[in-house]
C-alpha positions in Angstrom: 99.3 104.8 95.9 96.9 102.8 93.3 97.1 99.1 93.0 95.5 97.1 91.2 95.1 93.4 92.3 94.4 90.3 89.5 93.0 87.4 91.3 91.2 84.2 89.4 93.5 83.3 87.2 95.2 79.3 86.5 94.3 76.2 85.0 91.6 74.9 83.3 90.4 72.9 79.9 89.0 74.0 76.7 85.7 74.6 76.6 85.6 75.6 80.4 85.2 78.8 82.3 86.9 81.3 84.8 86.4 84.6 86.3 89.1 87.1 86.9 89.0 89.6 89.4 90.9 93.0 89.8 90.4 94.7 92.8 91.3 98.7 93.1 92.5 100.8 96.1 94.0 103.9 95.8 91.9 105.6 93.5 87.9 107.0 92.9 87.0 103.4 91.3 83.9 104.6 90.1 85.6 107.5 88.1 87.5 105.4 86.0 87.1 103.1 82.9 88.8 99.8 83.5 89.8 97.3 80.9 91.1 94.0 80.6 94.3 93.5 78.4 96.1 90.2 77.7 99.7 89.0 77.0 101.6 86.1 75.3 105.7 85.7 75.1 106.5 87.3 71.8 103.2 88.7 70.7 101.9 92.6 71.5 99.2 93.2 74.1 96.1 92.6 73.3 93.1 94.5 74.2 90.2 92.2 75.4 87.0 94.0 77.3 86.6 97.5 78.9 83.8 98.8 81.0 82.8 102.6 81.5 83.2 104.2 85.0 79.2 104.0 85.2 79.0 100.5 84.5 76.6 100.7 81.9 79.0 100.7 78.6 81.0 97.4 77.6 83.4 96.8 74.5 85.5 93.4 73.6 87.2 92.5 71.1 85.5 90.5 68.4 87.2 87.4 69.4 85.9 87.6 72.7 82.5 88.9 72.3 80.1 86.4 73.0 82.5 84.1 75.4 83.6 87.0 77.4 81.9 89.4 80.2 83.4 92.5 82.1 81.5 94.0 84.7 81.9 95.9 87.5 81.0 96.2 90.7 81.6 99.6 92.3 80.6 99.3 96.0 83.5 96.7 96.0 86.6 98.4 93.6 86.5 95.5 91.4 86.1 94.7 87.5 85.6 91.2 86.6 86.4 89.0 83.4 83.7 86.6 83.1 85.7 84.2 80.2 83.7 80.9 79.1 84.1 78.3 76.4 87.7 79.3 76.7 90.4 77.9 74.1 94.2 77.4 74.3 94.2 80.3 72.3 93.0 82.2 75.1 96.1 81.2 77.0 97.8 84.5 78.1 98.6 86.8 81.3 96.0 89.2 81.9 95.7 92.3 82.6 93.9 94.8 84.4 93.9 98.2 84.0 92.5 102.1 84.6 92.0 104.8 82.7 89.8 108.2 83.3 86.7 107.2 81.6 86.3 108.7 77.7 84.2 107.8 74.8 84.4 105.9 72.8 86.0 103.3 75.1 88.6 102.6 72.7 89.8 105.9 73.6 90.6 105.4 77.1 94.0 105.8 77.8 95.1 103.6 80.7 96.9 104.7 83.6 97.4 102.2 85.9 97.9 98.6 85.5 98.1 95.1 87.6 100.7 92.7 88.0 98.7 90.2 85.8 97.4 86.8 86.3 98.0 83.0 84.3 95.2 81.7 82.4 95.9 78.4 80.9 93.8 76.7 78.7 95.0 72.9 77.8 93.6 70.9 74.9 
């Protein structure tokens, strides 16, 4: 059974930082793409980082490039969300997720998915 496991998320100010975590078991981690998706009440998901199975390849979306990192670490089964200079716009659950790797990275179609963890951003 795959799970996927969000840890890192809560409360913090503008302009600070957090790292998310998503830990995988269940699955051959290193195989798979893994992307970070976020949420709001009444808006879609939105797509925020991915990272290919070998580490190397990143993608964000433009809003996030620059403030946000993903990398992986595949000894461990875990992708993290580096997220800094965070705004309350950037309040949202978030999301991990796998998908069997594909290029571009947009492509990737996710699989499995996390429960999601609270980022809150205050003013």
């Amino acid at each position: 059974q795959v799970q996927l496991v969000e840890s890192g998320g809560g409360l913090i100010q503008a302009g600070g930082s957090l790292r998310l975590s998503c830990t995988a078991s269940g699955l051959n981690f290193s195989a798979y793409a893994m992307g970070w998706f976020r949420q709001t009440p009444g808006k879609e998901q939105e797509f925020v980082a991915a990272i290919m199975s070998g580490v190397v390849w990143t993608d964000y979306a433009d809003s996030m490039r620059g403030r946000f990192t993903i990398s992986r670490d595949n000894a461990r089964n875990t992708v993290y969300l580096q997220m800094n200079r965070l705004k309350p716009e950037d309040t949202a659950v978030y999301y991990c997720a796998a998908g069997k790797a594909d290029w571009p990275l947009r492509n990737v179609k996710y699989e499995y998915w996390g429960q999601g963890t609270q980022v809150t951003v205050s003013s």
